[in-house]
DRENMAR-585467 format. One line per 3 residues: number of its first residue (from 1); their letters; for each residue x negated, y, z negated of C-alpha. Coordinates in Angstrom, 2 decimals. Each point is the difference from the previous one (the first is absolute). Example, Ala and Ser with C-alpha at 12.3 -4.5 7.8 and 13.67 -1.06 7.14 Angstrom:
1> AS> -12.30,-4.50,-7.80 | -1.37,3.44,0.66
REM end
This chain:
1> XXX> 35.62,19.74,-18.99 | -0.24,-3.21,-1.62 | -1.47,1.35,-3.54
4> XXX> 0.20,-2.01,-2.74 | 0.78,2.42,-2.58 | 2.53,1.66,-2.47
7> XXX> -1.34,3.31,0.49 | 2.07,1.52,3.16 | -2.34,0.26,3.45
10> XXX> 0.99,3.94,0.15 | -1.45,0.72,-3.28 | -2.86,-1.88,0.76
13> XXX> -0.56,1.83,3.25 | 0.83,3.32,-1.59 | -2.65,-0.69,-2.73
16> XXX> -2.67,-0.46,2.93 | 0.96,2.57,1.72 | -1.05,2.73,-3.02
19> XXX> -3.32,0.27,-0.73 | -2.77,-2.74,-1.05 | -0.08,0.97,-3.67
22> XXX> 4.28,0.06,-0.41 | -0.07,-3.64,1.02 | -3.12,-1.42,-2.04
25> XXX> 2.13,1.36,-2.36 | 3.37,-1.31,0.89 | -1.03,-3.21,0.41
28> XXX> -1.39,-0.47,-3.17 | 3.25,0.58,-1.55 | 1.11,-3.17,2.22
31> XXX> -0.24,-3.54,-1.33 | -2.19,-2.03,2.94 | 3.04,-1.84,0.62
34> XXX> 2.33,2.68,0.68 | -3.11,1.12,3.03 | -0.44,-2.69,2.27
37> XXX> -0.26,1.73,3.40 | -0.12,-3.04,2.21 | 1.86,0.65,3.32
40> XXX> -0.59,4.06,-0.54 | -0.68,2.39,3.39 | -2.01,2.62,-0.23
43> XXX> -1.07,2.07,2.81 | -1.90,2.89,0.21 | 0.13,0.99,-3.39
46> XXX> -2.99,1.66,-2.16 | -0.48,-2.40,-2.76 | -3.32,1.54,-0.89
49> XXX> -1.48,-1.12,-3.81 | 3.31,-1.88,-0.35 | -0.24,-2.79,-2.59
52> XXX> 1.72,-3.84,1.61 | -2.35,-2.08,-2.20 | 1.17,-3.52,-0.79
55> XXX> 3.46,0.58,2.14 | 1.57,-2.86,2.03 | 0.11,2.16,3.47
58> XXX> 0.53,-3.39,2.49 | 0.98,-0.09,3.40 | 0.60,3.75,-0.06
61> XXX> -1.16,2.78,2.53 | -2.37,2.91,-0.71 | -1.19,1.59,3.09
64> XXX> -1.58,3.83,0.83 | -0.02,0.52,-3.83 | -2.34,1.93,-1.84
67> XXX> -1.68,-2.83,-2.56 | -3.08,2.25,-1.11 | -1.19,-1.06,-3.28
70> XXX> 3.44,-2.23,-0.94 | -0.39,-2.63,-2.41 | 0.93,-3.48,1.56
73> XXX> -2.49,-1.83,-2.25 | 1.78,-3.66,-0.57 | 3.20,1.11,1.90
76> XXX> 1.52,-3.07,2.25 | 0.14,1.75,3.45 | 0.55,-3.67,1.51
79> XXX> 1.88,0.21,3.32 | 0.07,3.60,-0.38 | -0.44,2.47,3.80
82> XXX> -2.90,2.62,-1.12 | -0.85,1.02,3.43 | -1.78,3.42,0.38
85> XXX> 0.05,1.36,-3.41 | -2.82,2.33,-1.37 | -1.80,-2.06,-3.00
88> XXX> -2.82,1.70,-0.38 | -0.99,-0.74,-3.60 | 3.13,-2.15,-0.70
91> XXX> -1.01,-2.93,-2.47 | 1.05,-3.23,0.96 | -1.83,-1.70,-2.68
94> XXX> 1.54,-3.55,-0.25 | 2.99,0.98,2.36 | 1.55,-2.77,1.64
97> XXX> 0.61,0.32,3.68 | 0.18,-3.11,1.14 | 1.40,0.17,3.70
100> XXX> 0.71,3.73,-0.17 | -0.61,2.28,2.96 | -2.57,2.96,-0.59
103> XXX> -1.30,0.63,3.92 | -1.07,3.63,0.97 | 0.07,1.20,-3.26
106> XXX> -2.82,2.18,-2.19 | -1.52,-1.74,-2.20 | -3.17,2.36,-0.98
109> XXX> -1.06,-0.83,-3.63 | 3.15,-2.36,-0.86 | -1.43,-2.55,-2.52
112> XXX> 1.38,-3.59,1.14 | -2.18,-1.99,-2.52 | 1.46,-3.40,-1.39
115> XXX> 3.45,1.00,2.37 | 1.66,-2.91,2.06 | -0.38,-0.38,3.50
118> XXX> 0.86,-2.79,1.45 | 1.81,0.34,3.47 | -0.46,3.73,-0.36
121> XXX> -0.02,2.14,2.59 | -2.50,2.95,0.23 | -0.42,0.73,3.98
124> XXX> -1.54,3.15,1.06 | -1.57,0.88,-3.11 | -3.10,1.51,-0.41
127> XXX> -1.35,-1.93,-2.87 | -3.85,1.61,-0.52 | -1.45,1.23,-3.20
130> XXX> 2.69,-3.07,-1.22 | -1.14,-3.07,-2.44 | 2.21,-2.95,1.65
133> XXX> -1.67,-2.57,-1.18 | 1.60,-0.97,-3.04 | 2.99,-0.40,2.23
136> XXX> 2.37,-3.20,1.39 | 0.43,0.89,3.00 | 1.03,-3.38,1.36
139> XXX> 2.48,0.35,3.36 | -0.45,3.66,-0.77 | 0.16,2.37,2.92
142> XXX> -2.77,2.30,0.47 | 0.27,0.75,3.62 | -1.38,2.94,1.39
145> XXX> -1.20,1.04,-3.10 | -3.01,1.63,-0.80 | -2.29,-2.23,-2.38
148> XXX> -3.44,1.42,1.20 | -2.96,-0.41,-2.73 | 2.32,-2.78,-2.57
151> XXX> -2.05,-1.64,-1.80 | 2.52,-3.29,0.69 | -2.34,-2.61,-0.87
154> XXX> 1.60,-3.11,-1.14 | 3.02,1.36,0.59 | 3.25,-2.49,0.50
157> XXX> 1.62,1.44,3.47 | 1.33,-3.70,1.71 | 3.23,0.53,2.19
160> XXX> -0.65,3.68,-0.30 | 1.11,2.15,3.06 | -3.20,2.28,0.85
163> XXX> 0.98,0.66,3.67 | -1.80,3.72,0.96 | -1.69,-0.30,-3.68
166> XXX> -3.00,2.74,-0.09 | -2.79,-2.56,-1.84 | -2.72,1.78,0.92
169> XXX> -3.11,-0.12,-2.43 | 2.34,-2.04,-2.15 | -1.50,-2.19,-2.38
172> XXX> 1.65,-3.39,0.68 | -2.57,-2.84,-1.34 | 1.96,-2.62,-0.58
175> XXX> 3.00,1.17,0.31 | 3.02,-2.50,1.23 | 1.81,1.27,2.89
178> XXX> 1.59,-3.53,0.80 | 2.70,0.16,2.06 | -0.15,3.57,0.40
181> XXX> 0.71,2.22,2.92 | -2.62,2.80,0.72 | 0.84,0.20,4.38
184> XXX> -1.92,3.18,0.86 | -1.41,0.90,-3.64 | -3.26,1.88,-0.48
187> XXX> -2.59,-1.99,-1.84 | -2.90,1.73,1.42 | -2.90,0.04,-2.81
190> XXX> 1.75,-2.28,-2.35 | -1.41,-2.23,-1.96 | 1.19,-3.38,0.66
193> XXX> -2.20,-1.94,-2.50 | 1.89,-3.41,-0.15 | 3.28,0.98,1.08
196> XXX> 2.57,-2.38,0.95 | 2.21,0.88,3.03 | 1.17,-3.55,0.09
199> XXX> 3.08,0.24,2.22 | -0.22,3.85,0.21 | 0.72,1.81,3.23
202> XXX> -2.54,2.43,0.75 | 1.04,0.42,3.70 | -1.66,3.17,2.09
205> XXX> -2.11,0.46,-3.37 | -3.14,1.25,0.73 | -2.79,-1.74,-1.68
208> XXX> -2.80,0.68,1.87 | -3.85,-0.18,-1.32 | 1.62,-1.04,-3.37
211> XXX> -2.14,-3.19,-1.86 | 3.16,-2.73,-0.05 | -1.93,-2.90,-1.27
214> XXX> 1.49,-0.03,-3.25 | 3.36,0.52,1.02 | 2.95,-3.01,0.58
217> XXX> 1.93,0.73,3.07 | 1.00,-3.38,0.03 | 3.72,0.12,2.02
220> XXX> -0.58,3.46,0.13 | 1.33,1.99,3.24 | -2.83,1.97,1.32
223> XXX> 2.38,0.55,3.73 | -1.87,3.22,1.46 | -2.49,0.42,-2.50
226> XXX> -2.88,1.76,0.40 | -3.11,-2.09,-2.05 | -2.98,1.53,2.63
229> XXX> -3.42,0.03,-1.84 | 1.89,-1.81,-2.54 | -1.73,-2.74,-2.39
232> XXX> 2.07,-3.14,-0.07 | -2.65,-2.29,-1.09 | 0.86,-2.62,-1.36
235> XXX> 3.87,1.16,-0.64 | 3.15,-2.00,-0.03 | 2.25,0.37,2.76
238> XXX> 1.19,-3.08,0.24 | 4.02,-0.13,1.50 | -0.62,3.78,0.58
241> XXX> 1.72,1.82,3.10 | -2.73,2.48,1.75 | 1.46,-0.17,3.61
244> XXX> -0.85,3.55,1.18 | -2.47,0.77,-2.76 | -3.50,2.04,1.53
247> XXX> -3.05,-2.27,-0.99 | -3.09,2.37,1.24 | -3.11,-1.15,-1.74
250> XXX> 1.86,-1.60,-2.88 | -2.59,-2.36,-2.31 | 1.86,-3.56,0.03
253> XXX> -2.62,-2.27,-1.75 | 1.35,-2.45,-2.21 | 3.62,0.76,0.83
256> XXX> 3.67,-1.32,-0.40 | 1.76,-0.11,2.73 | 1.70,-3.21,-0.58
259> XXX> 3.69,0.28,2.36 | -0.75,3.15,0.49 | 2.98,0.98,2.61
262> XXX> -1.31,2.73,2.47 | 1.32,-0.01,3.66 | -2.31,3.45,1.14
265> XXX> -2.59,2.26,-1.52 | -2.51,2.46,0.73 | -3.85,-0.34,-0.34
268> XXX> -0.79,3.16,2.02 | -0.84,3.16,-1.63 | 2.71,2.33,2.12
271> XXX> 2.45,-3.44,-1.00 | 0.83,-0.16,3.43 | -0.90,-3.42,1.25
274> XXX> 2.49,-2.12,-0.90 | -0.63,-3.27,-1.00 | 2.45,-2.76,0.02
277> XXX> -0.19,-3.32,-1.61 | 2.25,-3.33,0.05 | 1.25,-1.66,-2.70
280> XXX> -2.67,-0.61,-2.39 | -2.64,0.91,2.45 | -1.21,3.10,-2.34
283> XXX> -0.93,-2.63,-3.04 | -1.69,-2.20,2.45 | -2.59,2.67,1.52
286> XXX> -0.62,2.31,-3.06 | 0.47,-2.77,-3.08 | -2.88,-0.65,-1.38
289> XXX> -1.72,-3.71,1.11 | 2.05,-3.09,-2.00 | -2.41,-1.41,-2.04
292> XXX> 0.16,-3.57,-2.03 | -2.00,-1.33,-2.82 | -0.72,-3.09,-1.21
295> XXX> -1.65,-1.21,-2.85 | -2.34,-2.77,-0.35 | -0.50,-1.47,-3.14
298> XXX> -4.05,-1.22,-0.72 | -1.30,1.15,3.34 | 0.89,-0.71,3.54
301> XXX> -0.95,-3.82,1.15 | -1.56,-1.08,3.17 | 3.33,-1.23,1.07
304> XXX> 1.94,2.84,-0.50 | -2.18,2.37,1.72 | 0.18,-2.06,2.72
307> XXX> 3.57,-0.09,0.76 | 0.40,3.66,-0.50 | 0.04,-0.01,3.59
310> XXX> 2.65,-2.58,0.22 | 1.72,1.98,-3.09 | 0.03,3.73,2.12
313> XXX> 1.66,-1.99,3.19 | 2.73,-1.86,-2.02 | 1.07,3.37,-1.92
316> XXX> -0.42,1.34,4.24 | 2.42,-2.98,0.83 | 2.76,0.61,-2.30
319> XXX> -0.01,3.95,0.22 | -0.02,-0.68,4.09 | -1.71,3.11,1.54
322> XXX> -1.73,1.86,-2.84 | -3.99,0.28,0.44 | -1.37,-1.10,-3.61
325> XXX> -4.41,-0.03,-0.85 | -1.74,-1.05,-3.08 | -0.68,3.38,-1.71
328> XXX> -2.73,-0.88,-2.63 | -0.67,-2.60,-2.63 | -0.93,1.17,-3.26
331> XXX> -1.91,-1.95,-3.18 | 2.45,1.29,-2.98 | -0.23,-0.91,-4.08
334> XXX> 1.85,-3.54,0.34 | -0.23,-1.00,3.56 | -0.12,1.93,3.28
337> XXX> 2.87,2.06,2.24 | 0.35,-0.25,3.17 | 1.56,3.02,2.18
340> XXX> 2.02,-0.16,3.23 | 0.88,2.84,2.01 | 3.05,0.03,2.76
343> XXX> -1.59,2.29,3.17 | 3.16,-0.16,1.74 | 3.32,-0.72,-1.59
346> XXX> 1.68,-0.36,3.32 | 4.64,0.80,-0.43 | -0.45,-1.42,-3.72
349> XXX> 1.24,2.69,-2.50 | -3.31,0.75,-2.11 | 1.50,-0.29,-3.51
352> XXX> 1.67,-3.31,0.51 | -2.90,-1.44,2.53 | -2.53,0.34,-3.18
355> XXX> 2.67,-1.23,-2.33 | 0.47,-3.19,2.05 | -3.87,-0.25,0.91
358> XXX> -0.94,0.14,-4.11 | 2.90,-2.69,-0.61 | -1.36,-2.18,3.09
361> XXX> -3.80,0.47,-0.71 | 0.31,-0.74,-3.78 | 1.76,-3.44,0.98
364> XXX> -2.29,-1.25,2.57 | -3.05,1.16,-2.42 | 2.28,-2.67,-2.66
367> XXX> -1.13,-3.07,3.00 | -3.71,1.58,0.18 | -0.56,-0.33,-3.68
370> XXX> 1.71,-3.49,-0.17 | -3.10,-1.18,2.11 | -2.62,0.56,-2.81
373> XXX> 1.41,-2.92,-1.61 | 0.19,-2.65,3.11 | -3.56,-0.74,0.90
376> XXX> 1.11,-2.49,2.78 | 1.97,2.74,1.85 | -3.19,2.62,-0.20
379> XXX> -2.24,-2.72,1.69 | 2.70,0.05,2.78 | 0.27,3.41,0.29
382> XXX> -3.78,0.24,0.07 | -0.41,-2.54,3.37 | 3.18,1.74,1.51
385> XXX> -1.75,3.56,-0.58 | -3.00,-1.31,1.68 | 1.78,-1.74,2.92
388> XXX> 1.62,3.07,1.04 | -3.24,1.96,-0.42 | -2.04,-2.60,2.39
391> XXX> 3.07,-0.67,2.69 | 2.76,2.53,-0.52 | -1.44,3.28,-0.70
394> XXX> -0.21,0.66,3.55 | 2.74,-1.02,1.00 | 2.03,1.87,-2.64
397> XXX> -2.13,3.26,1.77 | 1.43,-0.62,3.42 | 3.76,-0.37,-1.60
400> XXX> -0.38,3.11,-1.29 | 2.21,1.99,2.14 | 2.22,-2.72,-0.66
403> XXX> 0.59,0.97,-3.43 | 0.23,3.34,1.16 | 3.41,-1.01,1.24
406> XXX> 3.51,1.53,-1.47 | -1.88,2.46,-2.54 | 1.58,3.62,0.39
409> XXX> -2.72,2.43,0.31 | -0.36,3.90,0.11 | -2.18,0.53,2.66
412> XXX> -0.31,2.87,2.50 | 1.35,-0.98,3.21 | -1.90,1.45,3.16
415> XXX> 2.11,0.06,3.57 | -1.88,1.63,2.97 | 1.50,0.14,4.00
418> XXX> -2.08,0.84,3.36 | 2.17,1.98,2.10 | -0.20,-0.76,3.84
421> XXX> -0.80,-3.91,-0.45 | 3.14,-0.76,2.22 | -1.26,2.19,2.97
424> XXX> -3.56,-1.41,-0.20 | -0.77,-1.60,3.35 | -0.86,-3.98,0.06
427> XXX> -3.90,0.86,1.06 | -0.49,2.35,-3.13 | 1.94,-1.49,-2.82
430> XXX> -2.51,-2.73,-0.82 | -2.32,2.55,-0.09 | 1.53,2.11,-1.58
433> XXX> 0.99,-2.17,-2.99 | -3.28,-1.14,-0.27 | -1.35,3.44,-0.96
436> XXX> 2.89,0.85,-1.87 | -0.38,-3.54,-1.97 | -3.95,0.87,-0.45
439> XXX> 0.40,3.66,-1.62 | 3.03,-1.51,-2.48 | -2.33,-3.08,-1.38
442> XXX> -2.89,1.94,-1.54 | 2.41,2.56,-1.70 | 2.57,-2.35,-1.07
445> XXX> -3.28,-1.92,-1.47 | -1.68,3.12,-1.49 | 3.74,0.42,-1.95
448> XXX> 0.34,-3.37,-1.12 | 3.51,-0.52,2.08 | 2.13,-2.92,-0.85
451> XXX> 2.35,-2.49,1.26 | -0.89,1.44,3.32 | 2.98,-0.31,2.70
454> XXX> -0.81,0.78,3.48 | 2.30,-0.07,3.01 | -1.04,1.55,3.75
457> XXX> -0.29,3.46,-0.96 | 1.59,0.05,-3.19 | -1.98,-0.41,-3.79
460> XXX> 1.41,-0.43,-3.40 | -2.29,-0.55,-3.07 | 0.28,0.68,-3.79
463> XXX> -2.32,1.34,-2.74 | -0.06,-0.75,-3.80 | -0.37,4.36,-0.03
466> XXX> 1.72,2.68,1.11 | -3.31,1.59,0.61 | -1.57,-2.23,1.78
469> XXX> 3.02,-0.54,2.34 | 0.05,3.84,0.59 | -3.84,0.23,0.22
472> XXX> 0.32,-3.05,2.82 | 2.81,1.80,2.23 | -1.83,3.14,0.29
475> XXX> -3.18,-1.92,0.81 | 2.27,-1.92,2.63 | 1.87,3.14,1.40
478> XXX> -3.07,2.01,0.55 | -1.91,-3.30,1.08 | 2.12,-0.40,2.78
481> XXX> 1.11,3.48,1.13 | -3.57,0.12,0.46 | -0.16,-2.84,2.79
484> XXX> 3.13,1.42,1.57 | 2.93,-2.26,-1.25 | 3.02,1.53,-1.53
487> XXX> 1.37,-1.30,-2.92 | 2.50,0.61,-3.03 | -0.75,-1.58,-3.43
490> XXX> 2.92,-0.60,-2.87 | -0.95,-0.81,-3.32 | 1.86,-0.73,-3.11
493> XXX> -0.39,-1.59,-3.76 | 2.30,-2.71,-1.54 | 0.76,-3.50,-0.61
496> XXX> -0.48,-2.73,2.63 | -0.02,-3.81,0.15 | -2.47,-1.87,1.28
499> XXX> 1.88,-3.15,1.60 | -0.92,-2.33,2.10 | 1.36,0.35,3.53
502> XXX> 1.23,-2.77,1.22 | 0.26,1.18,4.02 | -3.88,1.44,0.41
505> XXX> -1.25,-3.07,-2.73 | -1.87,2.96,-1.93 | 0.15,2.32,-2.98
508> XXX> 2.47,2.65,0.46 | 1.44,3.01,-1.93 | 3.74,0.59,-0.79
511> XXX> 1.63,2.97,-2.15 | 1.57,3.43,0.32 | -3.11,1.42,-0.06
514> XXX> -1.48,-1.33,3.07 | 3.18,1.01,1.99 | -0.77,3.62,-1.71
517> XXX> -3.13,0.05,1.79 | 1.16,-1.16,3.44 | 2.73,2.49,-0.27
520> XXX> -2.38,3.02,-0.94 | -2.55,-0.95,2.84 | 2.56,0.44,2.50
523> XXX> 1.08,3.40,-1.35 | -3.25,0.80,0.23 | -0.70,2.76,3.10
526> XXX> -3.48,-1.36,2.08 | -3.33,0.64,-2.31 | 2.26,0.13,-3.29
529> XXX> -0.49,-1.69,-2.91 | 2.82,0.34,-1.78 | 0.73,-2.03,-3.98
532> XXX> 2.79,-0.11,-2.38 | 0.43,2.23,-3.36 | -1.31,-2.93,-1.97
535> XXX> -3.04,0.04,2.52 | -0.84,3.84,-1.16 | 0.71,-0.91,-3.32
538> XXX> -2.01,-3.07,-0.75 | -3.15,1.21,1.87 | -2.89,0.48,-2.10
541> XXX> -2.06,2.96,0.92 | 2.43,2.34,1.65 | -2.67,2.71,0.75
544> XXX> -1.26,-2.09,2.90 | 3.32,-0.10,1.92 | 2.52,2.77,0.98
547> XXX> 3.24,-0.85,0.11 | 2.35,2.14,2.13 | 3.76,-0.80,-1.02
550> XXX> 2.07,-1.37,2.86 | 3.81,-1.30,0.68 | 0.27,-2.39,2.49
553> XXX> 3.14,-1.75,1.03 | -0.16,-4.14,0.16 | 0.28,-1.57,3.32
556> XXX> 1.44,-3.41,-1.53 | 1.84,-0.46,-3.17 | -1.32,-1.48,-3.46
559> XXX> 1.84,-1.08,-3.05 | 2.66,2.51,-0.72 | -1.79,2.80,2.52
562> XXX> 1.66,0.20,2.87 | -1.53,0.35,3.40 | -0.04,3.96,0.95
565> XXX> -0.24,0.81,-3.90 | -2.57,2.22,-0.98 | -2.73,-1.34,-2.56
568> XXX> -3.13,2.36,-1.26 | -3.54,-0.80,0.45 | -4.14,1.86,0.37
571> XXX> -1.97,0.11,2.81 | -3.37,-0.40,-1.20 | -3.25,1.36,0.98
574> XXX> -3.46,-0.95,-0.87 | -1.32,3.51,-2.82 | -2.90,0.76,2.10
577> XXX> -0.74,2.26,-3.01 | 0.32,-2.25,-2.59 | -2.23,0.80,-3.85
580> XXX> -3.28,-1.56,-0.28 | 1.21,-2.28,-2.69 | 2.06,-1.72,2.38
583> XXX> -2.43,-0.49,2.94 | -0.70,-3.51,-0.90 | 3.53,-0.88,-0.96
586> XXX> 0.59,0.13,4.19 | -2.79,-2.63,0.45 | 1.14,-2.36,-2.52
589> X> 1.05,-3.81,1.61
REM end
């Protein structure tokens, strides 16, 4: 059996065998040396009140033993199989049992204080009424055990295996779980104080309605989780993986979510709506707004105020596509700070976009303070300042969709379709186009419709809000239904480019979205309005549409969709019993 020991193993075994007292006895007659049991096997033997204290028992295998009351107290069980034994009461004061194996076994009452844990496993142990905390449990295995009501605060448990773990109403302030595994653990009422599941995988865990603002989940994989009603305010996620995670009313102010990787999730409150999301696109809707400082040292000069403007377009220039504005400017002890916010942050990655704005804006601000030192060149830039106020300014006004030119965009992309145009007869199609040309202005105008594309009986515009895009095709659809045309309307959110076409000699729109749109308008059946998921997603207000799930099949193929594949979209409906509260939201431009 491997045992290290002059005394023969069939004695030892034999002394075991009698009862508790005969070998307390025996084995004080033993020198310690002549009793090193490492190697032993002992199975299913009643070893009740038997003493082993300060015996080398490594790497050996105890299992379905009777351990009531036994004595390990600084034993070296090291190595050592102690799978379903009975220790109720056993003291394993200072025991060390390092990377031994004590799953499904009893352990009412057994006093573990000051013992060695590392690498130890203890799955499918119910642990309550237990003091743990004075434990190492470092790479320890605890799954599927039972640790409801620890007071764990502080507790070391990085790279510890926690998969099934019963936390609930655990006390776990600032506890380290770094690296850990706890897939499908129960932390329900825990108190998660400051805890750091940096790198922890807390897949299908369900956190929901639980205040996570103090917690790091930086890395951490959240895949499935349930955080509904949770309070992630201001909480680091940053690198964290919460593709499939349900998001219903979650608080998200002041939040992390730098690379956060998630391809789907669900902000519904049955979870399911699925959302998807490209690469990056999550951090780019929900991050919060990139914001650089600047500091001014003395106060902000005449100059330098002035060429803000010139500043905001350069920083535009180099980060080609994002949407930056002048947030505030601020008088501050020393000098004065000037804010910028970016609105839209166009296929730039958030994180890195403010990292190389900060860099970019802190050099050029280098070239604005240089000026306070050259008076000639601030009596230059004086006369140029008022030249272009007196001859360019309104020229720069009509360029303006000029600059417009290039910039990706999320706007909501609008496709409507008369059905019957073809058939119309040559006496009432002018006529006919008139009218229909007539209703379209005034509601187009009342919605605030943009880059405006209009060809025979065909329409495509865009809005800056899902909304407003919705609110307009419903307008539209009813509009005209009422003056007898027949119509479908597609509409769908996403990025577009506005380009510069060089056939028509006009502004033009580009971009998987707008080929979305065109696609869903002619899966649309006559009357229908019919969006995209992100459509029903993004749309403020809900209560004043009703969205009735459809699956249409695409007439043309897009990207990797195939024609004939089926895709999932909402008919929508104008809530003709909308709440009070939301009355005016319907007559809002």
């Amino acid at each position: 059996m491997g045992l290290e020991s002059s005394v023969q193993y069939e004695q030892i075994i034999k002394q075991l065998e009698k009862r508790a007292k005969s070998w307390n006895v025996w084995r004080k007659q033993q020198s310690p040396e002549d009793l090193i049991l490492d190697g032993i096997e002992l199975i299913g033997l009643n070893l009740e009140n038997m003493d082993f204290s300060k015996l080398s028992i490594r790497n050996a295998v105890i299992k379905e033993c009777n351990l009531r009351n036994v004595d390990f107290i600084s034993s070296n069980l090291e190595g050592t199989i102690l799978q379903k034994n009975d220790f109720t009461n056993a003291k394993l004061i200072a025991a060390r049992l390092n990377r031994a194996d004590l799953s499904d076994s009893i352990m009412t009452g057994a006093n573990m204080l000051t013992a060695s844990t590392i690498g130890t496993k203890f799955e499918n142990i119910d642990f309550r009424g237990h003091d743990l905390s004075s434990l190492n449990l470092k790479q320890a295995s605890l799954a599927s055990c039972n640790l409801e009501g620890q007071k764990l605060t502080r507790i070391n448990l990085a790279n510890t295996n926690l998969k099934k773990a019963n936390l609930k109403n655990t006390d776990l302030s600032h506890a380290n779980f770094s690296g850990s595994n706890l897939t499908d653990a129960v932390l329900q009422g825990a108190k998660l104080n400051g805890t750091n599941f940096k790198t922890a995988n807390l897949s299908n865990v369900d956190l929901s309605g639980m205040d996570l603002h103090t917690v790091d989940l930086e890395s951490t994989n959240l895949t499935n989780c349930n955080l509904r009603e949770a309070n992630l305010s201001n909480a680091n996620l940053a690198h964290a993986t919460i593709s499939g995670a349900h998001l219903w009313k979650i608080q998200t102010h002041g939040w992390c979510i730098s690379k956060t990787i998630c391809t789907h999730a669900y902000w519904d409150k049955a979870s399911k709506e699925k959302t998807s999301y490209a690469k990056h696109e999550f951090e780019r809707i929900f991050a919060e707004a990139i914001t650089i400082e600047l500091k001014y040292p003395y106060r902000l000069t005449t100059n330098e105020l002035a060429t803000l403007p010139i500043f905001t377009e350069h920083l535009e220039a180099v980060h080609w596509g994002i949407v930056l504005r002048l947030k505030s400017i601020l008088d501050v002890a020393g000098g004065a700070v000037v804010k910028f916010i970016v609105e839209e942050s166009a296929s730039f990655t958030p994180s890195e976009l403010r990292h190389s704005l900060q860099q970019e804006a802190e050099r050029v601000q280098m070239a604005q303070l240089a000026l306070r030192s050259n008076t000639k060149l601030q009596l230059q830039l004086k006369e140029k300042i008022g030249m272009i106020k007196e001859q360019f300014w309104p020229r720069l006004l009509e360029l303006a969709p000029d600059h417009e030119r290039g910039q990706a965009r999320t706007l909501t992309i609008l496709f409507m379709d008369l059905k019957g145009f073809s058939s119309w007869k040559n006496e009432e199609l002018s006529e006919k186009l008139s009218l229909f040309r007539g209703l379209v202005k005034p509601v187009l105008k009342k919605w605030q419709a943009s880059f405006p594309n209009m060809e025979g009986d065909s329409l495509r515009v865009t809005f800056t809000n899902a909304t407003t895009g919705l609110n307009c095709a419903c307008m539209m659809r009813d509009v005209l239904t009422a003056a007898g045309f027949e119509l479908r309307i597609g509409v769908e959110l996403g990025e577009v480019v506005v380009i510069h076409n060089e056939v028509t000699e006009v502004t033009d729109l580009e971009g998987v979205a707008v080929s979305m749109a065109a696609r869903l308008e002619a899966a649309a059946e006559t009357g229908e309005v019919l969006v995209s998921h992100k459509i029903r997603h993004y749309t403020d207000h809900k209560d004043l549409f009703i969205y009735t799930p459809k699956r249409v099949k695409l007439r043309k193929s897009i990207g990797d969709m195939k024609q004939g594949d089926a895709i999932d979209g909402y008919t929508v409906a104008t809530n003709t019993v909308a709440p009070k509260h939301l009355a005016s939201v319907a007559n809002l431009k």
